[in-house]
C-alpha positions as a Markdown table, in Angstrom:
| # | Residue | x | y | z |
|---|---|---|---|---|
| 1 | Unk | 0.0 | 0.0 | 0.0 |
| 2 | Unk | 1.4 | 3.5 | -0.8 |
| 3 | Unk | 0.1 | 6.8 | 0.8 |
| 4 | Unk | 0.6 | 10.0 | 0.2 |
| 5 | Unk | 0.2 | 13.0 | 2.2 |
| 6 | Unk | 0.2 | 16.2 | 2.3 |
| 7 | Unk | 2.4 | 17.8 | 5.1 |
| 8 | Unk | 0.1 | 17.9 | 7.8 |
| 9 | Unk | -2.3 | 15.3 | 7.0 |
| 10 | Unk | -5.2 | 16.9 | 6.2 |
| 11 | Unk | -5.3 | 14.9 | 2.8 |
| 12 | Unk | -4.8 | 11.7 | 2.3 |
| 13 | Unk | -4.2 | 9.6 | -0.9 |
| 14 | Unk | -3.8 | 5.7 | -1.0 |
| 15 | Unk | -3.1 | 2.9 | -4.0 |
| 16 | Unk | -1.9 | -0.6 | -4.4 |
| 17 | Unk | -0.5 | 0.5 | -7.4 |
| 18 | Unk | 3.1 | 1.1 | -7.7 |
| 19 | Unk | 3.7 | 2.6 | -10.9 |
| 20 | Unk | 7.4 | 2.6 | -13.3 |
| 21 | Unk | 7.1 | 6.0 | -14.3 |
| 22 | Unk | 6.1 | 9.1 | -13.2 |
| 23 | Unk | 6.3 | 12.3 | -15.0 |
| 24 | Unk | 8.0 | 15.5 | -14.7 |
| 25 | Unk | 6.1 | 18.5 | -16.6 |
| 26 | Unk | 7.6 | 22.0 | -17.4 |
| 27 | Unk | 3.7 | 23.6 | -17.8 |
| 28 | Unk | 3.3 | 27.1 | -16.4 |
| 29 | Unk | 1.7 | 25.0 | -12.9 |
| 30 | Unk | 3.5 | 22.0 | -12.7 |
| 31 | Unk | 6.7 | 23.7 | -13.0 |
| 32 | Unk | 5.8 | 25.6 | -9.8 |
| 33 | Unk | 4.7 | 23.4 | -7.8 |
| 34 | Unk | 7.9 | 20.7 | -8.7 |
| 35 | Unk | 5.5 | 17.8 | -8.8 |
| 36 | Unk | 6.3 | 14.6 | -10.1 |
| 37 | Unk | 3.2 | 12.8 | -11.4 |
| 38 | Unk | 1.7 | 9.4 | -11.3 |
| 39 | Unk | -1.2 | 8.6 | -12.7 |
| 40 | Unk | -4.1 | 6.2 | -11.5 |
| 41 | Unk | -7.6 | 6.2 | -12.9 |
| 42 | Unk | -10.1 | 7.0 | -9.9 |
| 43 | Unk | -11.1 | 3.5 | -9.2 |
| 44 | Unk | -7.4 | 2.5 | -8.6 |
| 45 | Unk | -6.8 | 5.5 | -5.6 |
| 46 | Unk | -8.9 | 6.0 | -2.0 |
| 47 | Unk | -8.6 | 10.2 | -1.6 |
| 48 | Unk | -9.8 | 11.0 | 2.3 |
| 49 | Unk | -9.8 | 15.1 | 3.3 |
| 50 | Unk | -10.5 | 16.3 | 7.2 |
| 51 | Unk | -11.0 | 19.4 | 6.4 |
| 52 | Unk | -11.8 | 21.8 | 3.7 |
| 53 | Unk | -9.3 | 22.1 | 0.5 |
| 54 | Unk | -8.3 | 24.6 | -2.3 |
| 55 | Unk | -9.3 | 23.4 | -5.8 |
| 56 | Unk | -7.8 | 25.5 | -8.5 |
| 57 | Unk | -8.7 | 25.4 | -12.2 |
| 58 | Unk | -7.3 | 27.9 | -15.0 |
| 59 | Unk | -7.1 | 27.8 | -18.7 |
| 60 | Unk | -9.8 | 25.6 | -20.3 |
| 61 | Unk | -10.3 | 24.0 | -16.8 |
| 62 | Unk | -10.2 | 20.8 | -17.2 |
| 63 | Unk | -8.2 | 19.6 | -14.5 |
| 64 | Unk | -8.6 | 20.3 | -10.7 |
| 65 | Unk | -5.7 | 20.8 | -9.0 |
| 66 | Unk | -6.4 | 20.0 | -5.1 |
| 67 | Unk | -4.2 | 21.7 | -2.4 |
| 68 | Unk | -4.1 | 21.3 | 1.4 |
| 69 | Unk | -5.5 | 24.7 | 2.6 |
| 70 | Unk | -3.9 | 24.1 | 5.9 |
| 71 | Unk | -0.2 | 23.7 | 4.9 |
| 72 | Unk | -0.5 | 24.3 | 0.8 |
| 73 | Unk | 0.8 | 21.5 | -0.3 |
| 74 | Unk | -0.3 | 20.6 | -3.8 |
| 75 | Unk | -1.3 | 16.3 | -3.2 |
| 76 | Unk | -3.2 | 15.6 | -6.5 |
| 77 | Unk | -4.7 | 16.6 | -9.6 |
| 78 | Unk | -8.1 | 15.4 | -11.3 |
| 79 | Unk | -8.8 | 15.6 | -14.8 |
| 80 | Unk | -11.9 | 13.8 | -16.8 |
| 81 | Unk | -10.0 | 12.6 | -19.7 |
| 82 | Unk | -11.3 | 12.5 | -23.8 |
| 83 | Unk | -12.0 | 8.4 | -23.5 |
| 84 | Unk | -14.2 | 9.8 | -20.4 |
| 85 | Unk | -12.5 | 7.8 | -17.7 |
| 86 | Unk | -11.4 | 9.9 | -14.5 |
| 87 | Unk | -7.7 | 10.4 | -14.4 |
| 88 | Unk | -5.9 | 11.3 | -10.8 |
| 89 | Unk | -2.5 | 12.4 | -10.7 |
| 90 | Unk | -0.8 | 11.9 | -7.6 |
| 91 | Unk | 1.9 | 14.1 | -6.7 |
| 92 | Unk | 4.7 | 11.3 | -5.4 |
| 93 | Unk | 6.4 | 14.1 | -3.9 |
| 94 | Unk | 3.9 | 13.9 | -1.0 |
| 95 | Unk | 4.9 | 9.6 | -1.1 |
| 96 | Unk | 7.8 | 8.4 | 1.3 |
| 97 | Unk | 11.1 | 8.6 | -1.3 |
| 98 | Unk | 11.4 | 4.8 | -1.2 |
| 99 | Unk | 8.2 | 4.0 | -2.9 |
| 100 | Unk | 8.8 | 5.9 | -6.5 |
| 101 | Unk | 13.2 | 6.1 | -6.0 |
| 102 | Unk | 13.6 | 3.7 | -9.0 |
| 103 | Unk | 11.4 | 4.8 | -11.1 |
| 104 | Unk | 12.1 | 6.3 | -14.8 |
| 105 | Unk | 11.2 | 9.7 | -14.7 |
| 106 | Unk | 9.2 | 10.6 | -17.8 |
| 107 | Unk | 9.8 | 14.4 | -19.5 |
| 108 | Unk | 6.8 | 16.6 | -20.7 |
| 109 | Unk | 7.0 | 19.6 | -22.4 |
| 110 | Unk | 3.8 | 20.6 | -21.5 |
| 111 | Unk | 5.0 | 24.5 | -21.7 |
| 112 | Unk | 5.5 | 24.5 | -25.6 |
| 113 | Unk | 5.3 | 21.1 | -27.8 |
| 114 | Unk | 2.8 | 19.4 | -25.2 |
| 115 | Unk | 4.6 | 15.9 | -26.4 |
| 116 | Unk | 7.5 | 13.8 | -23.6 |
| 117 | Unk | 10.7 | 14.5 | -24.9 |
């Protein structure tokens, strides 16, 4: 079982699911928060909050970006994808180091070309 967490707790995120990859993205958001992303579908991940959070959408808005609003750490990301399954991306940066340490890290240029390079 893997959880991940933001700083103080408030949000929880939990899979079976240990993933290969994750991905690094240079976008305008990722790049600020310095997440590294894995991605489950909704079914795979358990998400528990204790208290209230900050959702934040921009451009065409359609992802979610979720935020403690105790501590401010950025946990996940939702997104309701083209095939119309629900993607989550889990930050692994909130994920003890020795869960994700050998995986490949995958590049996105999500600033510019919007391809992994």
């Amino acid at each position: 079982m893997i959880e991940a967490a933001c700083h103080c707790g408030n949000i929880t995120i939990t899979t079976e699911k240990i993933l290969d990859s994750v991905t690094s993205c240079n976008c305008s958001m990722c790049y600020r928060i310095g997440a590294l992303w894995a991605y489950y579908t909704s079914d795979q991940v358990v998400i528990k909050q204790n208290s209230n959070i900050s959702v934040y959408q921009w451009g065409n808005k359609i992802r979610e970006y979720h935020s403690c609003s105790i501590c401010g750490c950025t946990t996940h990301y939702t997104q309701k994808r083209d095939d119309g399954s629900n993607r989550v991306a889990m930050n692994t940066r909130m994920v003890k180091l020795e869960h994700f340490k050998a995986a490949n890290i995958k590049y996105f240029d999500g600033a510019n070309t919007f391809k992994y390079v």
